[in-house]
C-alpha positions as CSV (number, residue, x, y, z in Angstrom):
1,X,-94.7,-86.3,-44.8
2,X,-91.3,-88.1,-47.2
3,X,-90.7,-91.0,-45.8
4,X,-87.2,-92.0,-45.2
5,X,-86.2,-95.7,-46.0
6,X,-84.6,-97.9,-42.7
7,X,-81.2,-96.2,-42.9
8,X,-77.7,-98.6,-43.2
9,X,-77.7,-99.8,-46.9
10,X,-75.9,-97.0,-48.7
11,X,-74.3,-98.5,-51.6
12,X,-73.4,-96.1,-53.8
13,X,-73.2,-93.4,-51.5
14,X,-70.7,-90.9,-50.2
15,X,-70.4,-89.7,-46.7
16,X,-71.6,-86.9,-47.1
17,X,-75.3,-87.9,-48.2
18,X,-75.0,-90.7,-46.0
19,X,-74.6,-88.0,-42.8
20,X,-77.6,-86.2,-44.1
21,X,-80.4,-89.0,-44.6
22,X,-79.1,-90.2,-41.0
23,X,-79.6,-86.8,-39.6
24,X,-83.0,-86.8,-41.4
25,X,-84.2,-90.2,-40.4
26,X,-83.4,-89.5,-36.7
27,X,-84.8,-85.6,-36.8
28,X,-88.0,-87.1,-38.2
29,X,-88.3,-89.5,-36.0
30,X,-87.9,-87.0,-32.7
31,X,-90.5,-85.0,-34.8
32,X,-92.8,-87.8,-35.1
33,X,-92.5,-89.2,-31.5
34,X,-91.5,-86.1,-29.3
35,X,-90.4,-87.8,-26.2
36,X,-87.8,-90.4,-27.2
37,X,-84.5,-91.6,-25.9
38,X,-81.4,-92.5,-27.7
39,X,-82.0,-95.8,-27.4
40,X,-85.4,-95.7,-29.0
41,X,-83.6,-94.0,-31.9
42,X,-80.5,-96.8,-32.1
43,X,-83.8,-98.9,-31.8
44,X,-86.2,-96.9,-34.2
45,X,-83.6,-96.1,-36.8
46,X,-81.3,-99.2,-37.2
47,X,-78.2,-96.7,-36.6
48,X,-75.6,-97.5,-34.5
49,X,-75.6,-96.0,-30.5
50,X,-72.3,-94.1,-31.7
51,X,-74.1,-92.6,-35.2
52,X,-77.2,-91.5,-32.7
53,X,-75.2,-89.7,-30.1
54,X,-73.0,-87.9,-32.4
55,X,-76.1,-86.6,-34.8
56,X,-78.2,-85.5,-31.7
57,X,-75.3,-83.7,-30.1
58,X,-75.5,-81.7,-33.3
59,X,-79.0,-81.1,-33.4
60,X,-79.0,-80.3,-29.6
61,X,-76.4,-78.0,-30.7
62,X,-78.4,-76.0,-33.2
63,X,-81.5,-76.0,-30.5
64,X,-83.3,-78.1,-33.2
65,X,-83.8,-80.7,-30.4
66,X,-83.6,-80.2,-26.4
67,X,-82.8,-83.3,-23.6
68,X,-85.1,-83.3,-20.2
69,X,-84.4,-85.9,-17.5
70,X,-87.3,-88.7,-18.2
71,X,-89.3,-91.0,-15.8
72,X,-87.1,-93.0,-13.7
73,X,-88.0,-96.8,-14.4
74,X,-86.6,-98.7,-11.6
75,X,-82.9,-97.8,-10.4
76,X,-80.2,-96.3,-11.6
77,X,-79.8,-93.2,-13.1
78,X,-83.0,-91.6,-15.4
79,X,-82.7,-91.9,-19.2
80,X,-82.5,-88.5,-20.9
81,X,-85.4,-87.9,-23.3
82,X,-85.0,-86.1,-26.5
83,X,-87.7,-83.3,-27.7
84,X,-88.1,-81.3,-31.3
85,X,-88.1,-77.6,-30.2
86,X,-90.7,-76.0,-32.3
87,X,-89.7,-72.7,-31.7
88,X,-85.9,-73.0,-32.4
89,X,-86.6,-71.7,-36.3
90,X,-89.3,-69.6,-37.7
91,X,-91.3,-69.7,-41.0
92,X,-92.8,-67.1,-43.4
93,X,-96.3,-68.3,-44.8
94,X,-98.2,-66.2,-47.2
95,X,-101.6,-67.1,-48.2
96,X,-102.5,-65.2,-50.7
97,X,-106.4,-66.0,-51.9
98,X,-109.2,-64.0,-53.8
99,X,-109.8,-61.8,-51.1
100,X,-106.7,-61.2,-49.3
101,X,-103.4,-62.2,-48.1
102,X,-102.7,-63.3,-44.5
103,X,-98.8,-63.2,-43.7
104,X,-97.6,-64.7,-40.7
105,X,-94.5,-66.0,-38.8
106,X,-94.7,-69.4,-37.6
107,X,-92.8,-71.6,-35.4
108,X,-91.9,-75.1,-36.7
109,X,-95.2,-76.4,-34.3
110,X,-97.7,-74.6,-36.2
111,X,-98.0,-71.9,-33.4
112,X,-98.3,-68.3,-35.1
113,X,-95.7,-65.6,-33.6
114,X,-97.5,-62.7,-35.4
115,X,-99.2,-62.3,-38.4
116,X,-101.0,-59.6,-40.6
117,X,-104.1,-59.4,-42.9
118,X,-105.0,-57.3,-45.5
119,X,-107.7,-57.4,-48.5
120,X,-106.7,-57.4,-52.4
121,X,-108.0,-56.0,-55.4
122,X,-108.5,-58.9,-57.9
123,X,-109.3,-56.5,-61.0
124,X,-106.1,-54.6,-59.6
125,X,-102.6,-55.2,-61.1
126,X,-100.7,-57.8,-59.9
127,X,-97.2,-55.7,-59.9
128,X,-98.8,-53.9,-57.3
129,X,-100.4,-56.0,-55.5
130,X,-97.3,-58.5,-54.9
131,X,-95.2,-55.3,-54.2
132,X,-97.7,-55.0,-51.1
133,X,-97.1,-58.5,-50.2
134,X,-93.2,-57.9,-49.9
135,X,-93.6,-54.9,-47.9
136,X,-95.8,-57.0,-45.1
137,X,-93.4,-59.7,-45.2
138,X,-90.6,-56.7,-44.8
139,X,-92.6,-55.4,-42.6
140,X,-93.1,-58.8,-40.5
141,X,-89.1,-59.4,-40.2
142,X,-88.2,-56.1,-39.3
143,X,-90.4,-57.0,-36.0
144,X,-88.7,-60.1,-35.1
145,X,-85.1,-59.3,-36.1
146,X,-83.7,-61.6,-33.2
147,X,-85.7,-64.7,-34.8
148,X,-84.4,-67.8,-37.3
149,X,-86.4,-67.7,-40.1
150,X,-85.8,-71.0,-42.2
151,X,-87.7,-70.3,-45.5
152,X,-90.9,-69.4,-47.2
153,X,-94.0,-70.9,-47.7
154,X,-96.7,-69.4,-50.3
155,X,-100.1,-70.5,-50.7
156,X,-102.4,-69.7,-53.9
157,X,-105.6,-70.9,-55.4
158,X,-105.2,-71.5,-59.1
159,X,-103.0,-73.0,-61.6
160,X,-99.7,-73.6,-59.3
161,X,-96.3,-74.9,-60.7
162,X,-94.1,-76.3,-57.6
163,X,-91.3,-77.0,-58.9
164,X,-90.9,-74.2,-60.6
165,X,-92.4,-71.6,-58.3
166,X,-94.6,-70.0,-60.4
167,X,-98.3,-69.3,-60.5
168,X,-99.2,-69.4,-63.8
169,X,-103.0,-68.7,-62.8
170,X,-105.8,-67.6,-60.5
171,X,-109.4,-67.6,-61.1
172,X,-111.0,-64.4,-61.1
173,X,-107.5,-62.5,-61.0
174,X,-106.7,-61.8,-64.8
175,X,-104.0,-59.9,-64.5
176,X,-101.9,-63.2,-62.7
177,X,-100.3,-64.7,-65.6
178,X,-96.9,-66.8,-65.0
179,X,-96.6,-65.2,-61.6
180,X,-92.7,-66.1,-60.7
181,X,-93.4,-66.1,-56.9
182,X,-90.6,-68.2,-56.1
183,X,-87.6,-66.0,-58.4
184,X,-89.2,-62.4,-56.2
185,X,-89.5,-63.6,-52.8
186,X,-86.0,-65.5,-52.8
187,X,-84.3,-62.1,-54.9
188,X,-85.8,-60.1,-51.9
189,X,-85.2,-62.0,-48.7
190,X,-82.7,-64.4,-49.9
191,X,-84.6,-67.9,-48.3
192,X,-85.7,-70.6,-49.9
193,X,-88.9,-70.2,-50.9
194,X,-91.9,-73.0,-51.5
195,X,-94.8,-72.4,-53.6
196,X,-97.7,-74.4,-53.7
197,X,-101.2,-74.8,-55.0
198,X,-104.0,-74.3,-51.3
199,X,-105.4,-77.5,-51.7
200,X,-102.1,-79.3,-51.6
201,X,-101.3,-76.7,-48.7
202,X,-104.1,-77.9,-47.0
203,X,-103.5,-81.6,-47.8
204,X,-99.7,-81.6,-46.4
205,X,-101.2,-79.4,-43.2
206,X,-104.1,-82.6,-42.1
207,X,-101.0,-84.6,-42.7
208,X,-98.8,-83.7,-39.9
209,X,-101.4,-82.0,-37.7
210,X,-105.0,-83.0,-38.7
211,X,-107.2,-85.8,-40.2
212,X,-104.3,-87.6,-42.3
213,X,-102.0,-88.4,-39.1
214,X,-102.9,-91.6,-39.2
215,X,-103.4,-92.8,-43.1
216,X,-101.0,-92.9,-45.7
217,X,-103.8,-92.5,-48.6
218,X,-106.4,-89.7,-48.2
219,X,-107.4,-86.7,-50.6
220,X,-108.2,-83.1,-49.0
221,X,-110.9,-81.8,-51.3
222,X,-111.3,-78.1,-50.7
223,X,-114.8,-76.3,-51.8
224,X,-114.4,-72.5,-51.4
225,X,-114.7,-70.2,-55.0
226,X,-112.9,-72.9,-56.4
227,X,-112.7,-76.5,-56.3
228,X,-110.0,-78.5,-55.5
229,X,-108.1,-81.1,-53.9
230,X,-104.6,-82.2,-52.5
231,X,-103.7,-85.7,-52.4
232,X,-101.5,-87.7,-50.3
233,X,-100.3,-91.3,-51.7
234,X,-98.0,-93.0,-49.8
235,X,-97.7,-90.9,-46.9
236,X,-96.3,-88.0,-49.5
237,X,-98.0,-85.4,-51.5
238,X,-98.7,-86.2,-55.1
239,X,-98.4,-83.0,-57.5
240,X,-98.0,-85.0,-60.9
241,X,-96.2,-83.4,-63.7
242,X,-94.5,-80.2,-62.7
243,X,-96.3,-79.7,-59.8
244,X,-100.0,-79.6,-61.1
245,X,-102.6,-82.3,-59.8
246,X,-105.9,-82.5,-58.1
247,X,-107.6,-79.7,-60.1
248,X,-111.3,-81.7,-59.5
249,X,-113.0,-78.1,-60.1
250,X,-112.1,-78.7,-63.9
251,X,-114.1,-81.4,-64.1
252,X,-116.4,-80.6,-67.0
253,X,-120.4,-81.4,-65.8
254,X,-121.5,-79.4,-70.0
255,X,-119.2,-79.3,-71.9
256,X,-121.5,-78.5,-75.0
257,X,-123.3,-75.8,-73.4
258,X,-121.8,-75.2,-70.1
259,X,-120.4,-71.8,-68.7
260,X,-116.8,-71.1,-70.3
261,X,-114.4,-71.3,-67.4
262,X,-110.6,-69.2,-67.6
263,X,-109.3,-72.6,-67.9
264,X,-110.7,-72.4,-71.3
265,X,-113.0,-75.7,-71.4
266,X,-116.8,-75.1,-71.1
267,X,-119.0,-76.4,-68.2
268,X,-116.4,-76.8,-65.4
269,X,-117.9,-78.3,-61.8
270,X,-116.7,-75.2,-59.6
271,X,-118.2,-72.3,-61.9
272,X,-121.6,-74.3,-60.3
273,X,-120.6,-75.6,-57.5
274,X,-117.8,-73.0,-56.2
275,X,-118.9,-70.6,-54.2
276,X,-120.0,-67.8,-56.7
277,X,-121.8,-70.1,-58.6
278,X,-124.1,-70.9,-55.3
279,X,-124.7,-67.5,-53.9
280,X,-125.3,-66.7,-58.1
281,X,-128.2,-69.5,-58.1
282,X,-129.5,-68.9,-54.4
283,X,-129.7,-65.4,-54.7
284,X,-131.6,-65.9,-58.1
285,X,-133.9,-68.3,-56.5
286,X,-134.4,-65.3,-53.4
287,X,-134.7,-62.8,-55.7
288,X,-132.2,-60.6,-53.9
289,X,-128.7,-61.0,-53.6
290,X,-127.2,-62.8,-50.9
291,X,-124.3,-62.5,-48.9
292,X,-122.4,-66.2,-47.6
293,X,-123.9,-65.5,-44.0
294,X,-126.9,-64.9,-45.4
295,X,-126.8,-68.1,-47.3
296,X,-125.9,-70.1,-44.4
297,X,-128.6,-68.3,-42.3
298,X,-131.2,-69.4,-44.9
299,X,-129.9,-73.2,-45.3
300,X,-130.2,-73.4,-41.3
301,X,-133.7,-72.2,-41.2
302,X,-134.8,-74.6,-43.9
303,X,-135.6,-72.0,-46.7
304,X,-136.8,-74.4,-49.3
305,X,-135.7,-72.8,-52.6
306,X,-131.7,-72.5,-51.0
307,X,-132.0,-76.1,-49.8
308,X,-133.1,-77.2,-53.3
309,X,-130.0,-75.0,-54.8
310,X,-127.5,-76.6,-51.9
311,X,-128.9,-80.2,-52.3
312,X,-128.5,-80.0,-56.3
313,X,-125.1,-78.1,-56.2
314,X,-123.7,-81.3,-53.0
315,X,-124.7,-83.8,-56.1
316,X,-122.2,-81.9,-58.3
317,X,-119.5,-81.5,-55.9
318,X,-120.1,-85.7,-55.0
319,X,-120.1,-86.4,-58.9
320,X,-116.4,-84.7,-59.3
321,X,-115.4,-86.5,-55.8
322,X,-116.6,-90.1,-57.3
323,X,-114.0,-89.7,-60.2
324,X,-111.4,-89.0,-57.6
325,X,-112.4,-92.2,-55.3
326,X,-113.1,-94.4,-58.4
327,X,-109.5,-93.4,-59.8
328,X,-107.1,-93.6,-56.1
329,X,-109.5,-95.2,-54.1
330,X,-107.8,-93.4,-50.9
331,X,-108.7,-94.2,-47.4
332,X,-110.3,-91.0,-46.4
333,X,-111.5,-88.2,-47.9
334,X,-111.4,-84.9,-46.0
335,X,-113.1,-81.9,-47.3
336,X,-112.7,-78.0,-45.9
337,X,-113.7,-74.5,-47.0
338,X,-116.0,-72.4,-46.8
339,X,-118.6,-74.6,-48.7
340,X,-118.3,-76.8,-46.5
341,X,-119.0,-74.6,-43.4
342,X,-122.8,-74.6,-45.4
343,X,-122.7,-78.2,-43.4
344,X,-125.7,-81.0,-43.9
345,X,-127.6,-78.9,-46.4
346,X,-124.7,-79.6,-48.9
347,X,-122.5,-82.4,-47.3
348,X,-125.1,-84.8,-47.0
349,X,-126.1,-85.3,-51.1
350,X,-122.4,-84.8,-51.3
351,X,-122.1,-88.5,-49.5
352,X,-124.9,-89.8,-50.7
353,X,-124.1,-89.5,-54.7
354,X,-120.0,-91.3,-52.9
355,X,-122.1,-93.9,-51.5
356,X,-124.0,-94.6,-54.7
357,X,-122.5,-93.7,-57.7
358,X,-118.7,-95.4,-56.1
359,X,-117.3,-99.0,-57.2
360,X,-119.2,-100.5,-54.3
361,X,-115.5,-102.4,-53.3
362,X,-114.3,-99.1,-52.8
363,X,-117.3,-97.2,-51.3
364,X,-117.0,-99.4,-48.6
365,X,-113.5,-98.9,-47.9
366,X,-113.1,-94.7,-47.6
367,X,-114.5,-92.3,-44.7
368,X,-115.5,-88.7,-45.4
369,X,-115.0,-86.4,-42.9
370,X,-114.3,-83.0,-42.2
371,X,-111.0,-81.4,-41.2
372,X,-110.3,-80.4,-37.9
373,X,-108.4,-78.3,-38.3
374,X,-108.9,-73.7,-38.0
375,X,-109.6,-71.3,-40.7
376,X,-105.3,-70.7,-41.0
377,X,-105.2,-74.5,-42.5
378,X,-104.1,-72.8,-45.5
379,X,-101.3,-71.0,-43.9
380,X,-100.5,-74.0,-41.7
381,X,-100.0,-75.7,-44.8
382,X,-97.7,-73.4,-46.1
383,X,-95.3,-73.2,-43.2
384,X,-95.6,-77.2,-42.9
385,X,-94.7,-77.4,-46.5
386,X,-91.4,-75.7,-45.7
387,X,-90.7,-78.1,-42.4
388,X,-91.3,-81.2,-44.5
389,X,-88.5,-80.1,-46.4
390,X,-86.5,-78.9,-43.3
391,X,-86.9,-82.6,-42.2
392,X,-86.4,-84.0,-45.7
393,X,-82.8,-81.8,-45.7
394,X,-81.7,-80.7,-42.4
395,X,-78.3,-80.0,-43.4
396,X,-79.2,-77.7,-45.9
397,X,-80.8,-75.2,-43.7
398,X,-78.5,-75.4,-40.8
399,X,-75.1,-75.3,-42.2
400,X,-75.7,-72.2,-44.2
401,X,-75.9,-68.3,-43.2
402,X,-79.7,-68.4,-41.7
403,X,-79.0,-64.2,-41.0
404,X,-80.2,-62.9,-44.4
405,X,-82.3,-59.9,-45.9
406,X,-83.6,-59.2,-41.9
């Protein structure tokens, strides 16, 4: 996801930095290409042959990358071709929503070596509830003692501050104020520890495996209980200050006589157009209440009353999404969650209030589509927040003790 500049001007540098961005730039670029030879990386990175074959002897080393004969040419003897091994570290990702946390151990490719669910209590107390989510992590390590384990990633909805790895607060969780995620997890286990708002986990996710491989501009809007969105500028995720951007479900559609949201302004888009607010004016409109399956069933017979309810509450998600395209004008906008699962019902006044109510310049110029990638986007996006970093800093992960609280 960082981008590392061409590597060779390092004025103002010592040697010891300058060893690190070289290992970076060439362990990103075996990341990003998979089968490559040294040559391709003297070629790819501007380093020199003697650079490449000294920092690859060290990552081959450390099992971080592994050499296969390749495909023999013409004669002589068949380069050897350099691969990132996925499963030579492990990370924790915790995604910890409304309704539950999902804990899982991940290799460095995505692929999940186990993981656990379990539901929460959002009227319960936090204290005990986080205690629970240490015990399943405990719980997780103590099964794979023989592994790697590089860091942490941890996923909430909510008011997130990166940098300094707290959650400061969830919707519809009252008792989560200036949640220090980052200071428990790291006193327990002793890794480094990432957290990180789910939209932005989701963003960095379609960026290394999904629908943002191949832009450098596009916005992840997620539409579950909340609304919200991750966005990637440049090729890198942009949090604003301290951590805290793409909060589009704040978006005030009444602010005069609108709902009063936790955030504390009146009228925000996602207490209508979240997924409470939906099933709230659905099941009004059926006189019952519904269940989300329910919901979906109903929008996929053609009920008219839920269509109406779906078709007004797409306009109100596309409104919030026109600010964001009007403002970055990004190349693609991908939307996820469970929302979204309600498919054409909602999706398609969704694009129709983009198509109209956009700068026509820029209307023209973005896609919407859907992400392709599963339901664990969120923990995906957690580990792959860690292994950005793992790229970004290589040295920082592998010259230490990786044997900790196990």
């Amino acid at each position: 996801m960082a981008t590392k500049p061409r590597a060779g001007k390092h004025i103002g540098k010592n040697q010891t930095s300058i060893k690190a961005e070289n290992t970076s730039s060439i362990l990103r670029t075996v990341h990003g290409t998979n089968d490559i030879s040294r040559a391709d990386l003297v070629r790819l990175t501007g380093l020199t042959a003697p650079t490449v074959s000294r920092i690859v002897s060290f990552l081959v080393e450390q099992s971080v990358v592994t050499e296969s004969p390749g495909v023999s040419v013409g004669v002589g003897r068949k380069p050897v071709v350099l691969h990132f091994n996925g499963r030579s570290r492990y990370i924790v990702a915790i995604d910890f929503s409304w309704a539950h946390v999902r804990t899982a151990l991940m290799d460095l490719g995505g692929g999940i070596l186990d993981h656990t669910e379990r539901t929460i209590d959002p009227k319960g107390s936090i204290k005990t509830e986080f205690e629970r989510v240490l015990e399943t992590v405990q719980e997780l390590l103590n099964r794979h003692r023989g592994v790697k384990v590089i860091g942490v990633g941890f996923s909430a909805p909510g008011l997130i501050n990166s940098e300094a790895g707290v959650v400061i607060s969830v919707p519809n969780f009252p008792s989560i104020r200036n949640l220090q995620v980052r200071q428990l997890l790291q006193t327990r286990f002793g890794f480094p520890t990432f957290v990180i708002n789910d939209a932005n986990a989701e963003a960095v996710a379609e960026k290394f495996f999904g629908q943002g491989r191949d832009t450098s501009d596009f916005v992840l809007v997620h539409l579950g209980y909340g609304i919200g969105a991750g966005i990637i500028a440049g090729g890198r995720l942009y949090t604003g200050n301290f951590g805290v951007s793409g909060e589009i479900g704040h978006t005030s559609v009444d602010r005069r006589h609108g709902k009063w949201c936790d955030c504390g302004n009146r009228g925000c888009v996602e207490l209508y157009a979240g997924l409470r607010g939906i099933l709230e004016d659905a099941s009004t409109q059926i006189g019952r209440q519904l269940s989300f399956a329910e919901l979906q069933q109903l929008g996929t017979e053609g009920d008219a009353k839920v269509l109406g309810v779906l078709k007004e509450k797409g306009e109100l998600i596309g409104y919030a999404i026109v600010n964001l395209v009007n403002l970055l004008a990004p190349q693609r906008i991908v939307v996820t969650g469970q929302v979204a699962a309600l498919g054409a019902p909602i999706l398609e006044p969704m694009k129709r209030i983009i198509t109209e109510r956009c700068y026509y310049h820029v209307a023209d110029q973005v896609s919407i589509t859907l992400s392709s990638l599963s339901e664990n986007s969120t923990l995906l996006g957690a580990m792959t927040v860690v292994l950005d970093d793992f790229l970004e800093n290589p040295y920082d992960f592998l010259t230490v003790r990786e044997e900790r609280r196990h």
